[in-house]
C-alpha positions as CSV (number, residue, x, y, z in Angstrom):
1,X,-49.4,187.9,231.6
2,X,-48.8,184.8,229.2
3,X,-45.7,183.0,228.8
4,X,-44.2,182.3,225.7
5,X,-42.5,179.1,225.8
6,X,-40.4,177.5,222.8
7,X,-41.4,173.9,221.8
8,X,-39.2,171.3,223.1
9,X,-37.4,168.9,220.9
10,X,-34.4,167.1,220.1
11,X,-32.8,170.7,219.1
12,X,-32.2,173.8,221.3
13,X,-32.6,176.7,220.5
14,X,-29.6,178.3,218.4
15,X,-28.8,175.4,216.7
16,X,-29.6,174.6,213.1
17,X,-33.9,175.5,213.7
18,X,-34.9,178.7,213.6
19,X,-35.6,180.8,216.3
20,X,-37.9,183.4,217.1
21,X,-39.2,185.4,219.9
22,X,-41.4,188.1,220.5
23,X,-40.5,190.9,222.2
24,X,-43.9,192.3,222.7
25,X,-44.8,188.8,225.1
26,X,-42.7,189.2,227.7
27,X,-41.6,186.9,230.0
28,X,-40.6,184.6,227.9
29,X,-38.9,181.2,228.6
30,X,-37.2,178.5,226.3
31,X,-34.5,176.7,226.0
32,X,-30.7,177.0,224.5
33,X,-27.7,175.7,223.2
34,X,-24.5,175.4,226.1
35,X,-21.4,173.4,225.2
36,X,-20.4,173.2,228.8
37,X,-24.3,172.4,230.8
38,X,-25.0,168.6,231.3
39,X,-27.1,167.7,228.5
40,X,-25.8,170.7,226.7
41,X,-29.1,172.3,227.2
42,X,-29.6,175.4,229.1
43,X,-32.9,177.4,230.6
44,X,-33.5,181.1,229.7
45,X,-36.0,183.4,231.1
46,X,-36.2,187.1,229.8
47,X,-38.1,189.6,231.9
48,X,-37.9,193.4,231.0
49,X,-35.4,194.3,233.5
50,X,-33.5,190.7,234.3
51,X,-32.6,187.8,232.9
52,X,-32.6,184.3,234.5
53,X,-30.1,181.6,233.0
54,X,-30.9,178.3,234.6
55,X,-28.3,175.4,233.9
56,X,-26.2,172.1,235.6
57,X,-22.7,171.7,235.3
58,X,-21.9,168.1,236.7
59,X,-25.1,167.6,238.8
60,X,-24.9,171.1,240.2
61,X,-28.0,173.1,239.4
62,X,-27.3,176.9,239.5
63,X,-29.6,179.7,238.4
64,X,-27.8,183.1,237.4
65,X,-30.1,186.2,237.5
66,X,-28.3,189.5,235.8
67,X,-29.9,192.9,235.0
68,X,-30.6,193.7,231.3
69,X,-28.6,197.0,231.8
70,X,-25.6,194.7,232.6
71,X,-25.4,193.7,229.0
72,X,-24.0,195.7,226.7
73,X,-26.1,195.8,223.9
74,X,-28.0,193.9,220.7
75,X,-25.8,192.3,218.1
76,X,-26.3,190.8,215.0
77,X,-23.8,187.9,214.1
78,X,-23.1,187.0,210.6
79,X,-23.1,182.7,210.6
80,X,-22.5,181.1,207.1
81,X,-26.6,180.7,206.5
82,X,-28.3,182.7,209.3
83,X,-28.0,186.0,210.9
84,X,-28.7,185.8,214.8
85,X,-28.8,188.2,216.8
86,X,-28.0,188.1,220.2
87,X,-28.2,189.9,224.1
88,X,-24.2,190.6,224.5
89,X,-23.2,190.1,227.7
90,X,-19.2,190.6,228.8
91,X,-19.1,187.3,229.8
92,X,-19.7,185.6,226.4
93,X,-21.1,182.2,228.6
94,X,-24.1,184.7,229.3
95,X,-25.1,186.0,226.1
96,X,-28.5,184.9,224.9
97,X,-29.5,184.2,221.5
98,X,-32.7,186.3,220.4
99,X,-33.3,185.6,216.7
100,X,-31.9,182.9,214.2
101,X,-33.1,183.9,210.5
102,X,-32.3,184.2,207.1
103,X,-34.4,187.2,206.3
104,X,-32.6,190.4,206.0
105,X,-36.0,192.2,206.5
106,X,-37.1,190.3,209.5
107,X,-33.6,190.6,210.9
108,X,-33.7,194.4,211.0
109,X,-37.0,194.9,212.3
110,X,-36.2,192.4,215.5
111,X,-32.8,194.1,216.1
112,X,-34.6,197.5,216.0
113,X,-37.6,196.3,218.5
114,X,-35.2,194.4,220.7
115,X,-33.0,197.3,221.2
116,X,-35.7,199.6,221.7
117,X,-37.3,197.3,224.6
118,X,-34.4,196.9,226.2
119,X,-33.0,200.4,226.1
120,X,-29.6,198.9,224.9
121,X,-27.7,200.0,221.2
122,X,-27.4,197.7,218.4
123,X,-24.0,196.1,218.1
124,X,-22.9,195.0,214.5
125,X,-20.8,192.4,215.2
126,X,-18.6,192.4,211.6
127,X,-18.4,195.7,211.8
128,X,-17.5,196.8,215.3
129,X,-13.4,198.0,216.1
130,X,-11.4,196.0,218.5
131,X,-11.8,198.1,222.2
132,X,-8.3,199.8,222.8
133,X,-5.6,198.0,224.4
134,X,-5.7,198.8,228.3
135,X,-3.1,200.5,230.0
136,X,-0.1,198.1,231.8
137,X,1.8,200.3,233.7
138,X,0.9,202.1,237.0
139,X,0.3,205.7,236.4
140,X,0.6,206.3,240.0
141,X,3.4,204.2,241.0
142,X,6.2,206.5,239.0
143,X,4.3,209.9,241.1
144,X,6.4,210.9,243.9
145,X,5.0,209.9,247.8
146,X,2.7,211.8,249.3
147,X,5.5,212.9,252.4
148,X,8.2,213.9,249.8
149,X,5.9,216.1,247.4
150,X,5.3,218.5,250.7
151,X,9.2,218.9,250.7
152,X,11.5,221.0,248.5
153,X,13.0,219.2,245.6
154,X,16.8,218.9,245.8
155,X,18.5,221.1,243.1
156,X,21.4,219.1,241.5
157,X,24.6,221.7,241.5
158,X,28.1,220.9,240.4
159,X,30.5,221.4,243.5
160,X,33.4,224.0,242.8
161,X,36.7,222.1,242.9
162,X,39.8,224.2,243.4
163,X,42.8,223.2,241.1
164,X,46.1,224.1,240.8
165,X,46.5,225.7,244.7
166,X,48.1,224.5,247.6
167,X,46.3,222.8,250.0
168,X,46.6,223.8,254.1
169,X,46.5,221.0,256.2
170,X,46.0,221.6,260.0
171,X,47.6,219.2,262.3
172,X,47.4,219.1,265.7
């Protein structure tokens, strides 16, 4: 296999250059943009089935390896002159950016081979509805304990009270 590596300079990837990779030439390493890695530069590998981010935060070095069916899909994000898609990940510090382009056309037919590769749906960023609000409360804290469900509920009764009658009162 041949590795496709992405020419170093002065920009990462994801920044104002355009990026491209192919996702017929995998593994593929290069380099991208991370506001919070020393030198703001961090390592990307992409395999088939993982993905290795390699990056140093304050002299620490630290390589994170995550499954590709950990992310949860292909996205295309809308910038104000490029389209980029991008490897969503729940953690938004582990996405990885896939494609930076202009071109509609080119756009379209990376999003569709990059989905179909990795076996994950195509996200459309603009487009896509806010997930639901979670539950707060504890649906099994208002349930009655285990002990007191085997016993009989109590059945709330008025008591008679007896008006108007004499009372008899015995005394020693």
């Amino acid at each position: 296999m041949r590795r496709q590596t992405a020419t170093s300079g002065s920009n990462p990837a994801g920044s104002s250059r355009v990026l491209r990779l192919d996702p017929f030439s995998l593994p593929i390493r290069f380099d991208a943009h991370d506001p919070r890695a020393d030198g703001q530069v961090r390592q990307i590998e992409l395999h088939r089935e993982r993905v290795v981010l390699r990056r140093a935060v304050h002299g620490m070095r630290m390589a994170v390896n995550v499954r590709v069916s950990d992310f949860s899909g292909i996205a295309l994000r809308a910038g104000s002159d490029a389209q980029t898609l991008v490897l969503v990940h729940r953690d938004p510090s582990l996405s990885v950016p896939l494609l930076v382009s202009a071109d509609d056309a080119e756009i379209a037919q990376a999003w569709a081979e990059w989905s179909e590769l990795f076996a994950l749906p195509q996200i459309d960023e603009g487009r896509r509805a806010p997930a639901p609000r979670r539950r707060r409360s504890n649906a099994i804290r208002a349930r009655r304990p285990k002990f007191l469900v085997r016993r009989r509920a109590g059945v709330a009764r008025e008591l008679p009270v007896h008006g108007g009658e004499r009372e008899i009162i015995a005394r020693n």
